[in-house]
Every structure is written in structure tokens, then in C-alpha cells.
C-alpha positions as CSV (number, residue, x, y, z in Angstrom):
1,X,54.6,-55.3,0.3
2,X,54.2,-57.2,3.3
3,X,55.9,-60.4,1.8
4,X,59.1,-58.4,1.4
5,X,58.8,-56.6,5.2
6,X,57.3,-53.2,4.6
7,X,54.2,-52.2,5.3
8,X,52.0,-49.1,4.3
9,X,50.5,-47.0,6.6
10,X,49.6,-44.3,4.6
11,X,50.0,-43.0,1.0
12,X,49.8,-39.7,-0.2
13,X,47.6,-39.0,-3.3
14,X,48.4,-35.5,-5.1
15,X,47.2,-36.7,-8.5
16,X,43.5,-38.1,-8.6
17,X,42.4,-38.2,-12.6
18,X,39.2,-40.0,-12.3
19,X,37.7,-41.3,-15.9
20,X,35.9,-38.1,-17.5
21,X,32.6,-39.7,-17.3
22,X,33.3,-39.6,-13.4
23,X,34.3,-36.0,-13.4
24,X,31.2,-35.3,-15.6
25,X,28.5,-36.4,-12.9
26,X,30.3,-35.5,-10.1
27,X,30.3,-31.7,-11.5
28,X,26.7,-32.5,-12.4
29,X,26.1,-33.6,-9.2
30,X,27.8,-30.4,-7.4
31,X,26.0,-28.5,-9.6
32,X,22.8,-29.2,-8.7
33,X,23.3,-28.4,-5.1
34,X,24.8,-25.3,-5.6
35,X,21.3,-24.5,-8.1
36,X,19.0,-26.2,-5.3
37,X,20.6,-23.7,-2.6
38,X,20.7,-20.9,-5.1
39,X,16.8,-21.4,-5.6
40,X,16.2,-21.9,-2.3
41,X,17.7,-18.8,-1.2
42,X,16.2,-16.6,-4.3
43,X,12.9,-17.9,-3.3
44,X,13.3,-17.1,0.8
45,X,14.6,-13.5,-0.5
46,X,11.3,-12.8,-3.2
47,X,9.1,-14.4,0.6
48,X,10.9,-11.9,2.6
49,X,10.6,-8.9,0.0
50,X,7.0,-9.8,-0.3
51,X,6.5,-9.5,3.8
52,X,8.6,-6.3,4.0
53,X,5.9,-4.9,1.0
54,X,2.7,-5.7,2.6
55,X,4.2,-4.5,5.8
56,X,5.2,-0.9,4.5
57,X,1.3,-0.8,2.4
58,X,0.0,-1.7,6.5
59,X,1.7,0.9,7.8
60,X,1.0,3.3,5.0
61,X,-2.4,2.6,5.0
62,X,-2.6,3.1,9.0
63,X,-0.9,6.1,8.5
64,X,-3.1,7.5,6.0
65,X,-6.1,6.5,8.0
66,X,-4.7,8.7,10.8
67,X,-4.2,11.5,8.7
68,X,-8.0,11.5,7.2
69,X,-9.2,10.9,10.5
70,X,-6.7,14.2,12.1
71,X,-8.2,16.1,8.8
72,X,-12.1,15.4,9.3
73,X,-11.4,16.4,13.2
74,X,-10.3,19.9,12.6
75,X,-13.2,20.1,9.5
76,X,-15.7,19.4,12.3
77,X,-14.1,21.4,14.8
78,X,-13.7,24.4,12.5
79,X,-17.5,23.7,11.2
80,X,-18.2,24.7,15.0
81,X,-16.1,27.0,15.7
82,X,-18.0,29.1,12.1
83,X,-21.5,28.0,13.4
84,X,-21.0,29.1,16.8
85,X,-20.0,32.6,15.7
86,X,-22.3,33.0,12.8
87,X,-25.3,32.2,15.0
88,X,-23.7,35.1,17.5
89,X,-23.4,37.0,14.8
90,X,-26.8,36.6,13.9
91,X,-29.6,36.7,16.5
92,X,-32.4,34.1,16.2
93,X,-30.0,31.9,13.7
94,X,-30.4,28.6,14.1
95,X,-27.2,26.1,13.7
96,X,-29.0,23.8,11.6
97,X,-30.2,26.3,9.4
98,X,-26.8,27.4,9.1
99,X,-25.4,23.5,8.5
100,X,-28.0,23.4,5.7
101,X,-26.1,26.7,4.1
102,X,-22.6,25.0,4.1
103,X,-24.0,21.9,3.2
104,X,-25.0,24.1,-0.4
105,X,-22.4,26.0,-0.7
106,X,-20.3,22.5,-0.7
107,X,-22.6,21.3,-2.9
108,X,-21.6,24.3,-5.6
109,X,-17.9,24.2,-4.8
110,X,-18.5,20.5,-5.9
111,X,-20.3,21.2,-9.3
112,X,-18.0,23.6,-9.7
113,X,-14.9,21.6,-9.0
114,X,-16.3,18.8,-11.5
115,X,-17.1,21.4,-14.2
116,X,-13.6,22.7,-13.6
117,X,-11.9,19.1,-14.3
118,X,-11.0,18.9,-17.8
119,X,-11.1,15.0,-17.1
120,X,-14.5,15.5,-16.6
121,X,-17.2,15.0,-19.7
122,X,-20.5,15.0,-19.1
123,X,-22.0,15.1,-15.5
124,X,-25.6,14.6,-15.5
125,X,-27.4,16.6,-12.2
126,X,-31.2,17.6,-11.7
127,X,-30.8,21.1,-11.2
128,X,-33.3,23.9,-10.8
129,X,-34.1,26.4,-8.4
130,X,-37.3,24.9,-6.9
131,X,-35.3,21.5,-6.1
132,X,-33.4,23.2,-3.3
133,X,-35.2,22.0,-0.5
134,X,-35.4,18.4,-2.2
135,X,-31.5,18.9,-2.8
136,X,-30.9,19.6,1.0
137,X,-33.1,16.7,2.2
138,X,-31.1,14.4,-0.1
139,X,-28.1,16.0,1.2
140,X,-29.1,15.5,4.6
């Protein structure tokens, strides 16, 4: 157009109808980014649900050390507390002698807890009454 004394500056394109191979590999093409950043972000969302999981199990975990350790303080503190006031109870009682009581009488609510567990099927204990003091030693 410049032979005739015009000349083009710009020119507007509202119609672009590429050949429909072109169109093909350019969707393929957008495609794939779109499914690269899709996996990308599924797989940074499974990392961070992982980390949050084995966070919460942590804490869970510290918390339910906390509690154990809260329950086998007031065991031992009520443990005292009963062998201090059996053995004023009892003149010339001595505390282990009474720790070796609630040691057996654990050991019985235990039998009997297993015999009482329908899950349970065959338990097999030496038992008889001359083993007592061999059953507190092993106790011990």
C-alpha cells in the first residue's frame, strides 16, 4: 500500500481461524498445563493433608501420654494414701506387707477380668495355693 500512499500502522484482527490441526495442538498444548498445575496442586494438597495427620496422631499421642501419666499419679498417690491408713489402722502392719496384699488382690481382679472376657479362650496360669509366695516374688 505504500506504492499508492497509504501506509498501515495497525490492523485489527477479530477473526483468527487457524488450520484445525493448529487449533488441535494448541488446545493440546493448553491442556497439558492446565493437567501439570492440576497435579501439581493435588499432589501439594495429599503432602499437606498428610502433615496435618501426623501432626493431629503427635498431639494425640502427647496427649494421651499425659493422661496415663495424670492416671498412674493419682493410682500411686491413692496407693498411699490406703497404705498409710491401713498400717494406722493396724498396729505393727508393715507397708510392704500390705503392697504385697494389693499386689494379689490385682492379681485376682486380673484373672478374673480375663475369665470374664468372652473374647477370651483359654488362659493357661500355674495356680495353686502353695505358689503364693512364688506368685508374689514373680509379681515383685
Amino acid at each position: 500500500m505504500a506504492e499508492f500512499g497509504y501506509g498501515i500502522i495497525k490492523a485489527l484482527v477479530t477473526d483468527v481461524n487457524p488450520d484445525a490441526n493448529v487449533k488441535a495442538a494448541m488446545n493440546e498444548i493448553n491442556t497439558a498445563q492446565r493437567l501439570r498445575i492440576a497435579a501439581t496442586e493435588k499432589g501439594e494438597t495429599e503432602k499437606i493433608m498428610k502433615v496435618k495427620h501426623a501432626e493431629a496422631e503427635a498431639d494425640a499421642a502427647i496427649l494421651q501420654g499425659k493422661g496415663i501419666a495424670g492416671q498412674r499419679q493419682v493410682i500411686i498417690e491413692g496407693l498411699g494414701d490406703s497404705v498409710e491408713e491401713f498400717v494406722k489402722q493396724i498396729p505393727g502392719t508393715d507397708p510392704s506387707r500390705v503392697m504385697d496384699m494389693v499386689m494379689m488382690i490385682q492379681y485376682i481382679d486380673t484373672l478374673k477380668e480375663i475369665g470374664g472376657n468372652s473374647k477370651s479362650y483359654v488362659v493357661f496360669i500355674p495356680h495353686s495355693p502353695g505358689n503364693i509366695n512364688d506368685l508374689l516374688t514373680q509379681i515383685r
